[in-house]
Z-matrix of the N, CA and C atoms (Angstrom, degrees):
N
C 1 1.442
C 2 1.530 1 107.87
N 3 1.005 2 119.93 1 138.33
C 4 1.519 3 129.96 2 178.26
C 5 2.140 4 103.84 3 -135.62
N 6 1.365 5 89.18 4 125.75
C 7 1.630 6 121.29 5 166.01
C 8 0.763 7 132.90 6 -105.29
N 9 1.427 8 123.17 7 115.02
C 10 1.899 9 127.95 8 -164.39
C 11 1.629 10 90.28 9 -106.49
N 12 1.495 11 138.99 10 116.08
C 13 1.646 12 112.96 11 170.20
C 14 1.719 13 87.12 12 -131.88
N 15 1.347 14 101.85 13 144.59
C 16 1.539 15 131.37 14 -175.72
C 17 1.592 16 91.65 15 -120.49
N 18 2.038 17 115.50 16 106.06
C 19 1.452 18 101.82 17 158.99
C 20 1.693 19 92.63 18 -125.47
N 21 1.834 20 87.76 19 164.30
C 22 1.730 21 82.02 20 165.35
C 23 1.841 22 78.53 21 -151.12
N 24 1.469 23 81.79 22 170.28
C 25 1.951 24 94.62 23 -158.14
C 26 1.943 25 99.54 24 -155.45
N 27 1.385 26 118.77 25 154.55
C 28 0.759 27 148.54 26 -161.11
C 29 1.576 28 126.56 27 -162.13
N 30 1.655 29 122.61 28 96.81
C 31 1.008 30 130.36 29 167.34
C 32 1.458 31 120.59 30 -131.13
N 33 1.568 32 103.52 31 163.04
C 34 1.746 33 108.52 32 -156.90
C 35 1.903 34 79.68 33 -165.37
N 36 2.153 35 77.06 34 158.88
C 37 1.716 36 89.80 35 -160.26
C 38 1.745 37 74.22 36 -139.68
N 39 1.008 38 112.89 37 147.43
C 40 1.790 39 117.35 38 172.55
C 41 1.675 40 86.35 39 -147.15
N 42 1.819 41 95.21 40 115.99
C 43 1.618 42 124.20 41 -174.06
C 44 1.103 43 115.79 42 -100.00
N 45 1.431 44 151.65 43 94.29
C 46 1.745 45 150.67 44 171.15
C 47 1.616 46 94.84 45 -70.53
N 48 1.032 47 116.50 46 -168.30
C 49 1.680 48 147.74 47 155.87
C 50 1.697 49 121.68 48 -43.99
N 51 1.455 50 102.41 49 -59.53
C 52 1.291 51 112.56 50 163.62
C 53 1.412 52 119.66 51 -126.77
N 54 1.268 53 128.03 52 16.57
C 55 1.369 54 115.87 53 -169.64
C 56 1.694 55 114.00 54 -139.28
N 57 1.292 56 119.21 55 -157.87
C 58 1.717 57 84.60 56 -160.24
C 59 1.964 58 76.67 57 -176.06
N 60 1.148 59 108.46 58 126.60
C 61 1.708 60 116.88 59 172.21
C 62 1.631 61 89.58 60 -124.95
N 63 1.826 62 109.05 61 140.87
C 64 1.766 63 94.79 62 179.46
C 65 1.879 64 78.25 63 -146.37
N 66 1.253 65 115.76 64 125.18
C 67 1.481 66 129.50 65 157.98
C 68 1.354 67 129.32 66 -106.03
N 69 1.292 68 114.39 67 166.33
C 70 1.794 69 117.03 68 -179.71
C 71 1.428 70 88.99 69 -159.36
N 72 1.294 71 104.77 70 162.14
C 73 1.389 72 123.19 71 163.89
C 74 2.069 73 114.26 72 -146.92
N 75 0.554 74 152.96 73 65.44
C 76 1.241 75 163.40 74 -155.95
C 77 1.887 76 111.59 75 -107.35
N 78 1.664 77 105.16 76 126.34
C 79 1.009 78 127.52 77 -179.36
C 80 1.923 79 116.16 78 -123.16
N 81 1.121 80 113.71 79 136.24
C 82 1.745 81 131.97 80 -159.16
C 83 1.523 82 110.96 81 -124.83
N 84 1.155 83 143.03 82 117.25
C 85 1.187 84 133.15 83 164.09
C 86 1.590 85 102.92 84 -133.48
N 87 1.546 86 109.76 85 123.93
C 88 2.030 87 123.12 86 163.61
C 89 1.280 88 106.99 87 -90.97
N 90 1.111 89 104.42 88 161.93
C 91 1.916 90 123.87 89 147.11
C 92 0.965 91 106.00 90 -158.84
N 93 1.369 92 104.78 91 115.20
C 94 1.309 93 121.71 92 -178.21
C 95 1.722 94 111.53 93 -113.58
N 96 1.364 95 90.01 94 145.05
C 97 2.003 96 98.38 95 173.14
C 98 1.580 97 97.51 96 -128.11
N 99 1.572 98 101.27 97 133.65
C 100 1.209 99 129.80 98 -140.42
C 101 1.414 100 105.18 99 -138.41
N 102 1.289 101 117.48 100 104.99
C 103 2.256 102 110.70 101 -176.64
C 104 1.899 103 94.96 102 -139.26
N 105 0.967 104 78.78 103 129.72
C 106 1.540 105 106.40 104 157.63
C 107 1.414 106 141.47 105 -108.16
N 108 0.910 107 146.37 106 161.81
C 109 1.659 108 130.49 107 -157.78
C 110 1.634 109 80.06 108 -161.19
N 111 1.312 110 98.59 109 145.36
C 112 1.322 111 123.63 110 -178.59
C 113 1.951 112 126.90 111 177.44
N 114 0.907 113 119.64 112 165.67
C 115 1.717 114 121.56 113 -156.79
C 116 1.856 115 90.66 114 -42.75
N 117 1.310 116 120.84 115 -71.47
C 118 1.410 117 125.41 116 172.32
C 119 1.189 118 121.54 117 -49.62
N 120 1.257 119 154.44 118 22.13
C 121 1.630 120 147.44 119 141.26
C 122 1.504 121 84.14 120 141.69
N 123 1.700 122 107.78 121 -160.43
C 124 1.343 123 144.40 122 -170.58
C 125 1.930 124 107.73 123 -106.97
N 126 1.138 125 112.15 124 116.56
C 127 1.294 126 105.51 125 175.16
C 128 1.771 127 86.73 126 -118.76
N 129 1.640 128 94.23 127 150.50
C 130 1.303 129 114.26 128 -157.08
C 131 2.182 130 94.79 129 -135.08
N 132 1.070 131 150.70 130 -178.95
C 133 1.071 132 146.72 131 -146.60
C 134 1.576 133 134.18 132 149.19
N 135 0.864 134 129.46 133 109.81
C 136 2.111 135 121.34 134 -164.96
C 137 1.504 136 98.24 135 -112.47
N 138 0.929 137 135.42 136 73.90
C 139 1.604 138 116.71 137 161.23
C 140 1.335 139 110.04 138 -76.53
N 141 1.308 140 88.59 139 174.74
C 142 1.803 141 110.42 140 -174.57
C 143 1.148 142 118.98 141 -167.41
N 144 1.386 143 118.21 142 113.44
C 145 1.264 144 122.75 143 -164.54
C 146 1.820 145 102.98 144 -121.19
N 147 1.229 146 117.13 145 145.23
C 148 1.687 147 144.41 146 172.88
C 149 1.683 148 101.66 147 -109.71
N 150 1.263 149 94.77 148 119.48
C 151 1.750 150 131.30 149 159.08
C 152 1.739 151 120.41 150 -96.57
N 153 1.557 152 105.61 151 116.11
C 154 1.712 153 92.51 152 -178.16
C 155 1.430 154 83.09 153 -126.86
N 156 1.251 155 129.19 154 142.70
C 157 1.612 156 134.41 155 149.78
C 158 1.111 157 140.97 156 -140.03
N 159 1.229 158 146.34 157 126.31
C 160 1.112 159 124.64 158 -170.37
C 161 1.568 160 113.53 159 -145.15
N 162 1.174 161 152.28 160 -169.29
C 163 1.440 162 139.11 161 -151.45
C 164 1.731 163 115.33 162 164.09
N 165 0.662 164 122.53 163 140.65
C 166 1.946 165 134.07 164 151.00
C 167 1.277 166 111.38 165 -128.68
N 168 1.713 167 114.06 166 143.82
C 169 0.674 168 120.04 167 148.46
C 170 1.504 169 130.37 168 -145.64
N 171 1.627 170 127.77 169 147.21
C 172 1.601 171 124.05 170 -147.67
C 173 1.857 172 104.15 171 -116.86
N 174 1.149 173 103.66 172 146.52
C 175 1.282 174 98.41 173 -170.23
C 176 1.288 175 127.39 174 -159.49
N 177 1.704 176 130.61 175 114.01
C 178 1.738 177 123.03 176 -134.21
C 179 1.652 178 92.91 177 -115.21
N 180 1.666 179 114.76 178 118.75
C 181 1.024 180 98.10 179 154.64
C 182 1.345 181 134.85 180 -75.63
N 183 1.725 182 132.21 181 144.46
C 184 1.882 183 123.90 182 176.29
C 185 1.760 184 75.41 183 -121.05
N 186 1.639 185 114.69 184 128.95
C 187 1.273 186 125.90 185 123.14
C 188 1.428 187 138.29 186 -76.26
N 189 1.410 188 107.70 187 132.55
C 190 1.773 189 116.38 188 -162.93
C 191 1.606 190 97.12 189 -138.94
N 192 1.613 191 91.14 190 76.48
C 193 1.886 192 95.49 191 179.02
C 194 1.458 193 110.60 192 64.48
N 195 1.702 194 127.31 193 -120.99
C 196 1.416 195 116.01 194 -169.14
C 197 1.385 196 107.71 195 -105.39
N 198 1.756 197 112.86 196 31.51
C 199 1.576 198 104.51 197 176.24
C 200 1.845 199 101.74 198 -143.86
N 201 1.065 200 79.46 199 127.77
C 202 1.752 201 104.43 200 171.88
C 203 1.565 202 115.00 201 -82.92
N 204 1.275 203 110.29 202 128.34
C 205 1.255 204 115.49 203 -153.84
C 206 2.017 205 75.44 204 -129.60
N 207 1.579 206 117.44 205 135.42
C 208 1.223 207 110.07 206 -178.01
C 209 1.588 208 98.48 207 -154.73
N 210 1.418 209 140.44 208 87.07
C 211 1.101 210 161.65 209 165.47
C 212 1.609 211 108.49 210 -51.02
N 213 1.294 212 103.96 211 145.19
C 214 1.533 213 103.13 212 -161.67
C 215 1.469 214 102.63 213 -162.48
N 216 1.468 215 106.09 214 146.54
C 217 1.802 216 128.66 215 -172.82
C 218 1.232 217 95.78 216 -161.92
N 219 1.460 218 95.26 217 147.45
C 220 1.944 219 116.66 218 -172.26
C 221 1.474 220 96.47 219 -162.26
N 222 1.551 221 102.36 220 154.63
C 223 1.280 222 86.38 221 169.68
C 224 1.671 223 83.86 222 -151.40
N 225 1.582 224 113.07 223 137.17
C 226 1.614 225 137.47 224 -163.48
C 227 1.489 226 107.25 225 -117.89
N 228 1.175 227 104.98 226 154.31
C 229 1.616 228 120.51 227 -173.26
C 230 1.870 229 105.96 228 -145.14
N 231 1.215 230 116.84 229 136.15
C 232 1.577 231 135.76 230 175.53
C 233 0.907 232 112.26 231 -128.17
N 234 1.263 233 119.06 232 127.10
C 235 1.505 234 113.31 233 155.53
C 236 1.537 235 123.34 234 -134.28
N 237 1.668 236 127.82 235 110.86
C 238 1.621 237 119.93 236 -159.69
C 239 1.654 238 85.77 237 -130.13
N 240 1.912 239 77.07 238 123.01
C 241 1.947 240 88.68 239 -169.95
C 242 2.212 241 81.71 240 -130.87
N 243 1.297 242 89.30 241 108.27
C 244 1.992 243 110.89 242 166.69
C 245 1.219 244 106.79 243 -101.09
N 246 1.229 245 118.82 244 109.20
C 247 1.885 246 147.51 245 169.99
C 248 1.818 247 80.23 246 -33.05
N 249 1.727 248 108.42 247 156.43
C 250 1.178 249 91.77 248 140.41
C 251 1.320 250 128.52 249 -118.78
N 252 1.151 251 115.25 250 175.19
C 253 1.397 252 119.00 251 -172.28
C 254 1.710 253 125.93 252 -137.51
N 255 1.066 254 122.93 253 178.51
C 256 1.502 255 116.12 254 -171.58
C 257 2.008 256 94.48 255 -152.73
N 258 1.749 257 88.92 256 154.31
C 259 1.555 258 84.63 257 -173.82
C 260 1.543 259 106.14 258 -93.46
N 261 1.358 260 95.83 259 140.49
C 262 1.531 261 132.25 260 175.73
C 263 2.078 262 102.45 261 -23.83
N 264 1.596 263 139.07 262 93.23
C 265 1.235 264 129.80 263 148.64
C 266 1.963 265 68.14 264 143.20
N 267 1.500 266 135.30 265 -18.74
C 268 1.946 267 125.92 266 177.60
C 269 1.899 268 75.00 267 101.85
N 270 1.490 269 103.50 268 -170.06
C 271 1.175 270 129.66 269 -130.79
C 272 1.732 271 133.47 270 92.08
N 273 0.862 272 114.12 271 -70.63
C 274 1.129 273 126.71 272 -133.56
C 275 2.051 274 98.38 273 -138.57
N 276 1.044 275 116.57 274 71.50
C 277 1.916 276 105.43 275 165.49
C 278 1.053 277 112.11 276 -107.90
N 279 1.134 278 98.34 277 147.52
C 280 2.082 279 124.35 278 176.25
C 281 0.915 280 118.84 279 -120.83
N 282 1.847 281 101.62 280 120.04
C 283 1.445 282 98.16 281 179.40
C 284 1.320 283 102.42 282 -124.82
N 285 1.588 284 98.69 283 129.07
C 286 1.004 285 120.22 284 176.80
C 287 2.105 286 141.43 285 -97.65
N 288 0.933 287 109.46 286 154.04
C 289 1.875 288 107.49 287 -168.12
C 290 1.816 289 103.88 288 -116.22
N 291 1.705 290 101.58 289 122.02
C 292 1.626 291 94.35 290 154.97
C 293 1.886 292 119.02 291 -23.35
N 294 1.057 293 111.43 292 147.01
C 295 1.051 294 115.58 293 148.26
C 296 1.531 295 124.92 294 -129.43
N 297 1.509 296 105.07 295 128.50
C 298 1.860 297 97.64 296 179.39
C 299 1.255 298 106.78 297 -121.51
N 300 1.537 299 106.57 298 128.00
C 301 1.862 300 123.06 299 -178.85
C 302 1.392 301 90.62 300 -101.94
N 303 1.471 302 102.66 301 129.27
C 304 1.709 303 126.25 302 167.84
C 305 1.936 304 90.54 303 -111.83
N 306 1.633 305 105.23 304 126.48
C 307 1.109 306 122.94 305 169.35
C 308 1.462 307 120.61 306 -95.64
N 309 1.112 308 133.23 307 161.10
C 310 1.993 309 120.84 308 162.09
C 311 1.625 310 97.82 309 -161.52
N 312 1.556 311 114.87 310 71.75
C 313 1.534 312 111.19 311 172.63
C 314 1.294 313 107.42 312 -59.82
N 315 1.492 314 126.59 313 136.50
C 316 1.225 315 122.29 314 153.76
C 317 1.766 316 107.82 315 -131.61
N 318 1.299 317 97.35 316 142.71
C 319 1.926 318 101.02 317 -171.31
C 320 1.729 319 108.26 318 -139.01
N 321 1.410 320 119.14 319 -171.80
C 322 1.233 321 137.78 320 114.31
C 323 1.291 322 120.44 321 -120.41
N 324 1.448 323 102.48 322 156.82
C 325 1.905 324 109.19 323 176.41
C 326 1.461 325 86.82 324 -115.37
N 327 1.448 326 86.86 325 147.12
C 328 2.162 327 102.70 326 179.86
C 329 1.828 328 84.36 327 -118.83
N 330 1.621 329 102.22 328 132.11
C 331 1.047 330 96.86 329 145.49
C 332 1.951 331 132.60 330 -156.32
């Protein structure tokens, strides 16, 4: 198996007094060639899959004596879209669908 992956990425934090904004944006691309061997011949295969993501998330510190109380909301985005493909001589095609992940962490951290 052989993996070609191209990422490039981007994150940033913007810091006040008590409060805290932290972003990314990050993009992924493979191509992969893919063979298997087995009793019935050689199946052979190239997928290639694209990664887009990107996200914020905001977050307030309250001090209360020796405990940090730090409340938190973000909201994230994915998106993994794989071409489809079929192996090299038929057998075997895949068809494949974007997929998009909508995130919404919400927390507190005790500390």
């Amino acid at each position: 198996m052989q993996v070609n992956l191209f990422s490039v990425a981007y994150y940033g934090n913007i810091h006040n007094d008590d409060s805290n904004i932290i972003f990314d944006i990050n993009y992924a691309k493979t191509d992969s060639d893919v063979t298997q061997n087995s009793a019935g011949g050689t199946l052979e295969a190239s997928p290639e899959t694209a990664t887009l993501s990107a996200g914020v998330k905001v977050e307030k510190l309250y001090q209360n004596e020796n405990v940090q109380i730090v409340p938190y909301t973000g909201l994230s985005f994915m998106s993994i879209d794989t071409d489809d493909y079929a192996t090299k001589g038929g057998g075997f095609m895949y068809n494949m669908e974007r997929q998009n992940i909508w995130l919404l962490p919400v927390g507190v951290s005790i500390k």
